[in-house]
N, C-alpha and C positions, 0 to 999 in steps of 0.2 A: 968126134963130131960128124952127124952124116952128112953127103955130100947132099948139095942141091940139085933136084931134078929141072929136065924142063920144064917149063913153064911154073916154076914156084921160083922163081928171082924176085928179090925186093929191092924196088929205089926208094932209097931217102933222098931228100929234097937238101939242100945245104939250107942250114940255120939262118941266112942272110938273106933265100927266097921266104921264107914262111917265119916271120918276126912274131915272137910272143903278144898276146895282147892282152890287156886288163881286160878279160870279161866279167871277170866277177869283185872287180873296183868294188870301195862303196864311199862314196862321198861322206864324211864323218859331219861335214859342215852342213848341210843339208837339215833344215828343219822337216823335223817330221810331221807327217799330215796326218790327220784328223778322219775320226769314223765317216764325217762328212762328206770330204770331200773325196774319198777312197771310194764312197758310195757312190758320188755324182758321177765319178769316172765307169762306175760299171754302169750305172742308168743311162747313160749316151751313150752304149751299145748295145741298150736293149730293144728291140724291135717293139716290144709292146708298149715299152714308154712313149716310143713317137706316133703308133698307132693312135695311142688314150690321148697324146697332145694335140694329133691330128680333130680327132672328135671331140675334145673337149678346146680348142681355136674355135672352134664351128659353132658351139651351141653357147659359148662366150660373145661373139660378134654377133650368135642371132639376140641377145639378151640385151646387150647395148646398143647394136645398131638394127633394128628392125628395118629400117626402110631400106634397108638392102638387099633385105628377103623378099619384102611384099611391100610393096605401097596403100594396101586397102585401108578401112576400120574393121578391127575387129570388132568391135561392139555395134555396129552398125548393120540390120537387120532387115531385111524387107520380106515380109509372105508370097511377095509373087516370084521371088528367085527361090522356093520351100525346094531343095532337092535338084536344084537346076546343075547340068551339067559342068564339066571343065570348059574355058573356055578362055579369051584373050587376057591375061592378067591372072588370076583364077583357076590353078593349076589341078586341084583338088574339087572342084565344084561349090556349093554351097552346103550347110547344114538346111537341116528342119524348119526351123526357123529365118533360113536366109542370111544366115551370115558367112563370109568367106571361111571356108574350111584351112586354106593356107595361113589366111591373116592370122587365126584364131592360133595354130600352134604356134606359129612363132613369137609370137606375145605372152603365148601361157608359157612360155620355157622363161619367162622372168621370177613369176609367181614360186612355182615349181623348186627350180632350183636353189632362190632365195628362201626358200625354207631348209630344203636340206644342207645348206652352208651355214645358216645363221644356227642353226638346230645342233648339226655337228660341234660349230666353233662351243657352244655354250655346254655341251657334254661332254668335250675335250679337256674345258677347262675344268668343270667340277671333277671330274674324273680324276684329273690330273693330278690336283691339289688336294680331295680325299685319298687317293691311294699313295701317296707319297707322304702323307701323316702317316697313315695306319701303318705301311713298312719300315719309314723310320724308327718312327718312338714305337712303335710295337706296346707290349701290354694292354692295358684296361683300353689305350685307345684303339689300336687294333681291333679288338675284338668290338668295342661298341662300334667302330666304320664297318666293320664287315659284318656283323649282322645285321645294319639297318642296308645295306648292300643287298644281303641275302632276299632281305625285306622285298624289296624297291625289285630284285629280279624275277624275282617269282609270279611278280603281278603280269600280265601276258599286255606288252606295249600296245599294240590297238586296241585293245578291249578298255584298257584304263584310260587313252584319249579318249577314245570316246563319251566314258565319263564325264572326262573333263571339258571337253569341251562342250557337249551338253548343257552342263551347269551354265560355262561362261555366257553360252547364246541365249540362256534364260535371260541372265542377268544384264548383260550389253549386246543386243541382237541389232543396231546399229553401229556398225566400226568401218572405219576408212582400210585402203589399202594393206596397210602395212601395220593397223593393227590388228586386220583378219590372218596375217602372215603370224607375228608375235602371238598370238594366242595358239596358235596350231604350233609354235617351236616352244612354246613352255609346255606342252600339253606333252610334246615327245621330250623334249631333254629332262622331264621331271622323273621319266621312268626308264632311259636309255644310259645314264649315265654311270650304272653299278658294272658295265661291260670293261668299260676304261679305267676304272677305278681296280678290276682284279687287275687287268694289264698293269695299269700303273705301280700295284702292290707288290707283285711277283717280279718286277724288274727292279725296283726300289731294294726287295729283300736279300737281290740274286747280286749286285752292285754293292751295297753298305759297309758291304765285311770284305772286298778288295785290297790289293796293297795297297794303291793308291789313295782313297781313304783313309787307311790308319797314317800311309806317310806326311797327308794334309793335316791330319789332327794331331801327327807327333811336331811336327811345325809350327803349333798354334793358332787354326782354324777350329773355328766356331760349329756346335751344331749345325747351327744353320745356314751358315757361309760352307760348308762341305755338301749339305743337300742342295741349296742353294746353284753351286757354282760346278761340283762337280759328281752328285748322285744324280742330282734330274737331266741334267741334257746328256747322261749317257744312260740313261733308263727311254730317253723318248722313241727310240726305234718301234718298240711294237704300238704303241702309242698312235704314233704318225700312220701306220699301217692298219689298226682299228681303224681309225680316226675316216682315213682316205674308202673304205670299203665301206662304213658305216655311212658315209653320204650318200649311196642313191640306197641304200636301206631306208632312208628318210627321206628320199626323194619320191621313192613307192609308197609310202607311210603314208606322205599328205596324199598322194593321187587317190588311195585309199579311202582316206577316211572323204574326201570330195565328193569323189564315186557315191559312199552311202548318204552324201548330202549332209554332213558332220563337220568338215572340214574348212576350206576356203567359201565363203559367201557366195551366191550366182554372179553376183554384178561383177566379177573377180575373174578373169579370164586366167585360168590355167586346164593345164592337161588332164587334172584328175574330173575339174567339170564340164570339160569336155565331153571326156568318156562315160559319165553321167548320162547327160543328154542323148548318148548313140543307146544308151540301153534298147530299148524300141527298135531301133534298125539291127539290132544284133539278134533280137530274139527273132523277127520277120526275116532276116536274112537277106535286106536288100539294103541300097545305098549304104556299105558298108566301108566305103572310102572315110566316110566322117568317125567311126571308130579307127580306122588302120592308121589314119597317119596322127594323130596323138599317141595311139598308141604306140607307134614306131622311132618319134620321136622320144619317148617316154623310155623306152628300151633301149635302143642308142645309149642317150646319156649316159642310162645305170652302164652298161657294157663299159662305159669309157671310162667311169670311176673305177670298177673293176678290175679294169683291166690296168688304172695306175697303179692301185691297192695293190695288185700281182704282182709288178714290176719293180714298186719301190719298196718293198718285201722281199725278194731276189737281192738287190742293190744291200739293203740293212742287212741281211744273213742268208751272203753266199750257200751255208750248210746246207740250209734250206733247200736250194735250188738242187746240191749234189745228193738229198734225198731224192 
């Protein structure tokens, strides 16, 4: 054995300073947690989550409490205030017309938003429930939901509201609030909803043949109590992630289709008829505050969907993120 030089001496510690310790215990009793809440735990670490929660608090309180934005009426109009400056209350100035430029967005983010939520929710769920047939029972009904899928995607979504809603303002060119809303989310969920429907299909197909399935049907569950209870809520991850990105897709939609005067009715204060009415000051190139801040608001939002769409996609498939 060779000898030890200087400075290569080893102290060991006596076994009574440095006690073993269970680091790698595992509590047997311990109920195990769920893709859920595995998830929630990384999403309240994500910076982007609390960005999107930060922006989406903000345009929530402006939708329910307006008068804590702005006091004014929006709908309330006078010609001799046509392009009048900012001023006490009146942060943005007026429109062309003389309506408060502040009032007006904060009130159209009701409209707005209310379309792309009610729009989303109702192509969540057709989606949901067409693509989770087509990948269970598979055969003849597979193929007959995915080609009328095929059908329905092909057609270019604003070009076919537009259609639609065409027709409708032939036929009912008087409607109140919130039937001007409803005709503009039938018009998008009629031809948005074959996006959720492959999602749903491909998660359904990738889940059905698990062990855990065959172990629920070697126990005596049903068809439909194994789709039911334990193919669709662990299929909804990319679902929920469509779902959360495909709202301000629909939130641009309606602004869109308003913009061409197709959309929400005038007497209907939202962002997309707003930005209608700036056309004129956009192409002259002056008082362009009355286009920027609908349009700013307008952009926000979508960023804040976004940017949850991002985050709770990280959260459902860490893999994702180590791509």
């Amino acid at each position: 054995m060779s000898e030890t030089r200087p400075g290569q001496e080893r102290f060991v510690a006596p076994i009574d300073e440095t006690p073993l310790r269970a680091i790698d215990a595992v509590n047997v009793d311990a109920v195990p947690e769920n893709q859920w809440k595995e998830a929630w735990k990384r999403l309240r670490t994500s910076p982007l989550f609390w960005l999107a929660t930060l922006i989406l608090l903000v345009i929530a309180t402006m939708i329910f409490f307006p008068s804590l934005f702005s006091s004014a009426d929006p709908n309330k109009a006078s010609l001799d205030n046509s392009f009048a400056p900012a001023g006490n209350g009146h942060p943005f100035g007026y429109t062309q017309q003389g309506a408060d430029v502040w009032a007006r967005t904060v009130h159209g983010a009701r409209a707005s938003v209310a379309v792309g939520l009610i729009t989303t929710i109702m192509t969540a769920v057709l989606g949901m429930v067409t693509g989770a047939i087509a990948g269970f029972y598979g055969g003849i009904v597979d193929s007959l939901i995915s080609r009328l899928s095929d059908i329905f995607f092909s057609i270019p979504l604003l070009l076919a509201s537009i259609v639609v809603i065409s027709v409708i303002n032939n036929i009912w060119p008087d409607r109140g609030f919130w039937a001007a809303v409803m005709v503009v989310v039938l018009a998008l969920a009629l031809f948005a909803w074959p996006q959720i429907t492959r999602q749903m299909r491909g998660a359904v197909l990738e889940i059905k043949n698990l062990e855990f399935v065959d172990a629920a049907t070697a126990i005596g569950a049903s068809k439909l109590k194994n789709l039911g209870r334990h193919i669709v809520p662990n299929a909804l991850a990319p679902v929920i992630v469509a779902s959360t990105i495909s709202l301000g897709v629909f939130i641009v939609a309606e602004s869109s289709l308003s913009f061409l005067g197709l959309g929400l009715p005038q007497n209907v204060v939202s962002w997309g008829n707003d930005l209608s009415d700036a056309q004129n000051q956009v192409r002259s190139g002056q008082h362009l505050n009355v286009m920027f801040v609908p349009a700013t608001a307008l952009a926000v939002t979508v960023l804040g969907f976004i940017l949850l769409g991002e985050a709770v996609r990280e959260a459902l498939d860490p893999k994702a993120r180590k791509k």
